[in-house]
N, C-alpha and C positions, 0 to 999 in steps of 0.2 A: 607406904605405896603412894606415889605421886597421884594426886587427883587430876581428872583429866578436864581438858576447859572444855567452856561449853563453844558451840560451835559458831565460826564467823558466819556473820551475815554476808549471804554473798551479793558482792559487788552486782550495780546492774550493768548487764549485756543486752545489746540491741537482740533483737530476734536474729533466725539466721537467716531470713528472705532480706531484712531489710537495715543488715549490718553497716555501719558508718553512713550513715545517714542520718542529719543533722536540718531540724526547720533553722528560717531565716528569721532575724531580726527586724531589716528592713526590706523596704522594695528592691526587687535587683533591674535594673535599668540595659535593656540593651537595644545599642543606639540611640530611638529618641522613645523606644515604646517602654513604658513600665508594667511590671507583672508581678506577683512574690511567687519564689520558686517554691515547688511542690515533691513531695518522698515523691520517687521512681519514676519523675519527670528528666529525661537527660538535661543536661547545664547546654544552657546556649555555648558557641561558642566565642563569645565576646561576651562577656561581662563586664560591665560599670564598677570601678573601686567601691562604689555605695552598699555594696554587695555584700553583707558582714553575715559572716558565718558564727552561729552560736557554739562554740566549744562543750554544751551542754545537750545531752542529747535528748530527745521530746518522748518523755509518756507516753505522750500519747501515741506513736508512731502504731503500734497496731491495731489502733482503730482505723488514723487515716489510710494506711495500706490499705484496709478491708473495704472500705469506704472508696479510693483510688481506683480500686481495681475494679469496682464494680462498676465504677464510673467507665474508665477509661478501656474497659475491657471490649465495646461493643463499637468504640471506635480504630481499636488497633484493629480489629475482626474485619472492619471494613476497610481499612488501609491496607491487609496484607492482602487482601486480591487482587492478584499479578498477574491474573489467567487473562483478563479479558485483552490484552495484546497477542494473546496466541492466535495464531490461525484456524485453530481445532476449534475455537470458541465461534467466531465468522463463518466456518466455513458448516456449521450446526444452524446456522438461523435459516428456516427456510421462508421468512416474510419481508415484505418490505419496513419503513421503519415509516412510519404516517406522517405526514405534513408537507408544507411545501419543499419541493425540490429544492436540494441545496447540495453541491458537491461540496467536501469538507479537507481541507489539506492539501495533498500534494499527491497525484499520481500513484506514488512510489508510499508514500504514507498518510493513506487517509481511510474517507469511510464517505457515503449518501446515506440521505434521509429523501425519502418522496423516490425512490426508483421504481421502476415499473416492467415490466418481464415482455419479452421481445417475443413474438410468437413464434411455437416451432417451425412453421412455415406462413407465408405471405407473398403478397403480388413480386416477385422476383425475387425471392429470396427462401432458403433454406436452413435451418439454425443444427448443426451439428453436436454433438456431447452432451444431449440432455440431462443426462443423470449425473451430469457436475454442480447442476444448479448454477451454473453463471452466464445466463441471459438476462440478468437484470443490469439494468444503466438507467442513467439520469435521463429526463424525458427527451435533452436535446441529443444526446446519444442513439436513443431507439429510434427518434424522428430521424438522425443522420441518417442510419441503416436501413431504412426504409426509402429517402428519400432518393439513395443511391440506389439499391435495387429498382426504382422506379425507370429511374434517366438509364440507369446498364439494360433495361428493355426495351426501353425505346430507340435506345442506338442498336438494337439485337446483339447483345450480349448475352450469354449464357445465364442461368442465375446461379445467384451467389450464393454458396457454400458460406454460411457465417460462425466463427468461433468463438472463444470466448470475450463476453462484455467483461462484468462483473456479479458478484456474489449480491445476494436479496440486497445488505446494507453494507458490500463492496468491503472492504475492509481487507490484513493480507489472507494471500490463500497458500494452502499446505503444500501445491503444489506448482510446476510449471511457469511462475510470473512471481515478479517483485514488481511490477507495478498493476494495471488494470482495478485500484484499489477504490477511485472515488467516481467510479460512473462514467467515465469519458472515454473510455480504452477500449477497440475491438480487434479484432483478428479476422480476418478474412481473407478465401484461401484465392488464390490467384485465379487456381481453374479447375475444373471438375474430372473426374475420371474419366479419359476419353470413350470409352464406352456408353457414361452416361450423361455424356455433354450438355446434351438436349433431353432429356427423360428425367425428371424425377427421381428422387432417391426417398424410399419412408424412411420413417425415422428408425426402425432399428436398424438398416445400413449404415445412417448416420453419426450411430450411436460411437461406435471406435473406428471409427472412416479418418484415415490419414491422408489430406490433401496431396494430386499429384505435386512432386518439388518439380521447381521450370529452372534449378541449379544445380550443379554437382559439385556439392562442396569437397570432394578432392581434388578436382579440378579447376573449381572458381568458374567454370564455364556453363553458357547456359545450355538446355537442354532441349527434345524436340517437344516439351511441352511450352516452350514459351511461345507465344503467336503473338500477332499484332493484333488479337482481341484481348492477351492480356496486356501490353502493355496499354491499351486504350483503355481497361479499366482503374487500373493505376491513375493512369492522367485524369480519368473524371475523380476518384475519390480526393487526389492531392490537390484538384483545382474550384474546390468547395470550402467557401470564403472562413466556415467553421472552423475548418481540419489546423491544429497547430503544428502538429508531425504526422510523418507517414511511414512509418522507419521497414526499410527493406533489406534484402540482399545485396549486399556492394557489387557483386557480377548486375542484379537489376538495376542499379543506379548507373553504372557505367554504361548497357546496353540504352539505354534513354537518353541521356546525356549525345550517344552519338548517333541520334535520331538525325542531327543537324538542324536543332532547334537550341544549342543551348542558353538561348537567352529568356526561354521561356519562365517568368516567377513560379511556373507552381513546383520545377525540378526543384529549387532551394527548401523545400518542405522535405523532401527525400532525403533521410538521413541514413545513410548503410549505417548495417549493425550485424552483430556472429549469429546465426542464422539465418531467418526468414526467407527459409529456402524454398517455403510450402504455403505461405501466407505473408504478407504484409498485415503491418499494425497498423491502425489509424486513432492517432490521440486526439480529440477537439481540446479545444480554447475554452479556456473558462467562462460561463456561459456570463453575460452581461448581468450585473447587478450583485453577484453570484462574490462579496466578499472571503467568504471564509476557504474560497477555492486559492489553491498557492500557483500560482502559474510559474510554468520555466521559464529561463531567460532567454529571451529571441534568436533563434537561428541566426548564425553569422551571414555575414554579407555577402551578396555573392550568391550562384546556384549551386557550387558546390560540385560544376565539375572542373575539377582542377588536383594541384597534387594534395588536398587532402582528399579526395577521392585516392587518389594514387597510391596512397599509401596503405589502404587495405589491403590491396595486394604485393607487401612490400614481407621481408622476413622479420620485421620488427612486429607486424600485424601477426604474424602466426605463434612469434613469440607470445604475445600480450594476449592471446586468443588462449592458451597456458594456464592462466590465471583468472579466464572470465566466469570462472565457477564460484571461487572466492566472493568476488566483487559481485557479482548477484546477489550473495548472500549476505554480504555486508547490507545492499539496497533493501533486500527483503526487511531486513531488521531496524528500519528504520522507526526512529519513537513514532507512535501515532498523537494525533491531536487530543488532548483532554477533551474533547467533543466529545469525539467518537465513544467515547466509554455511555455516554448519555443514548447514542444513535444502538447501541450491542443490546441495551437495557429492554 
């Protein structure tokens, strides 16, 4: 009977977490910086020829894994949170963020720090949608809203119905807007319910109160809400040296424009856009000193009545009007500032 042999030693095997994984000899150099590469560290992608892989595989490999992992475990932890770009994250904070005012990025993607909460009501003015939490803006924002409600009284204008600023530390919101993000951005509505022109509204009317529209967007024509008390409050907010846009209804650009003024500079602040049938927007300028604020680039030349007004009401306008659902949401998602993760905190 054939004796049986005795058993091979078996070869060694890397573990299975950390198979084919091999330490270096030398430093691996990528570009000008040097590092020695480490198990379960990804490979740069440019590697230095100096870069010699040992064809010998290391012993020691399941200590350093254990080792690795406990290291590096509490920074991966901190690198997969992806949430605080959500808007559910922003639209949960209900404080402001402490320190100096500062708007941070860009309209469309940013965040404040130092905002401050606009009151539900005030000497000419009325704050609508409370229970959205976005009455908060940057101090030169709230002062704007206030300062306008001030001059719309004393010219005896109605008071102003006010919508939304932005959230405690601005940032995007879940709903309704891709921009109003860094404190600058307000809403306000043209003009009051005719019923309650002159009277007061408390705030739970205010609360889901949809400003009268002074447009009929089937028609592009305006309505018997529009007066020449709103187009005068229009003129006071767009001819406030702060304001950078005022973005309106293209029927409201066009009815001003043929006021037979149109050489007036504050019409070029007027930019039509697909609604704002019920409100104008008013964006301020980045406030002076205010670096980390991203401003847009300057209104073209010109007031702006001419045929690119024209062409809002052209069928290439109702075409492209098709697709502005898309392109909102594109804006909505724009990357925010590495700041702002500091300003959520």
């Amino acid at each position: 009977m054939r004796g049986t042999s005795p058993p091979r030693r078996a070869r060694y095997q890397s573990p299975p977490l950390v198979a084919n994984l091999f330490v270096t000899d030398t430093p691996c150099r990528v570009g000008s910086v040097g590092h020695r590469s480490l198990p379960l560290v990804a490979a740069p992608s440019r590697v230095d020829a100096s870069c010699r892989v040992s064809p010998r595989p290391s012993r020691d490999l399941p200590i350093l894994t254990v080792l690795l992992l406990f290291v590096f475990m509490p920074l991966s932890a901190r690198g997969a949170d992806r949430t605080w770009t959500r808007s559910t994250r922003w639209s949960a904070v209900r404080t402001a963020k402490d320190g100096p005012a500062r708007a941070i990025g860009a309209y469309n993607a940013g965040c404040v720090q130092g905002a401050v909460a606009l009151p539900p009501e005030g000497p000419g003015f009325e704050v609508m949608h409370l229970g959205r939490h976005r009455y908060f803006g940057h101090p030169a924002l709230t002062g704007f809203v206030r300062q306008l409600a001030l001059a719309a009284s004393e010219q005896h204008l109605p008071v102003l119905l006010v919508g939304d600023l932005a959230q405690p530390r601005g940032g995007p919101t879940p709903t309704d807007h891709g921009s109003h993000q860094s404190g600058l951005d307000v809403d306000i509505a043209y003009t009051r319910p005719a019923q309650m022109l002159w009277q007061p509204l408390p705030p739970a009317q205010r609360e889901d109160l949809q400003p009268p529209p002074v447009v009929d967007l089937a028609t592009q024509k305006l309505n018997a809400a529009w007066t020449p008390l709103v187009a005068e409050l229009v003129e006071l907010a767009a001819s406030d040296p702060a304001v950078e846009r005022v973005f309106v209804n293209p029927a409201v650009k066009h009815a001003l424009c043929a006021r037979g003024d149109p050489e007036a500079r504050w019409l070029a602040k007027l930019r039509p856009w697909w609604g704002h049938h019920d409100h104008f927007h008013v964006r301020l300028k980045c406030p002076a000193g205010n670096s980390e604020c991203r401003p847009q680039p300057p209104v073209p030349d010109g007031v702006g009545c001419d045929l690119s007004l024209a062409w809002w009401f052209t069928n290439d306008a109702r075409t492209a009007a098709a697709t502005r659902s898309r392109a909102s949401h594109r804006l909505a998602g724009a990357p925010l500032p590495g700041l702002c993760r500091d300003i959520l905190r």
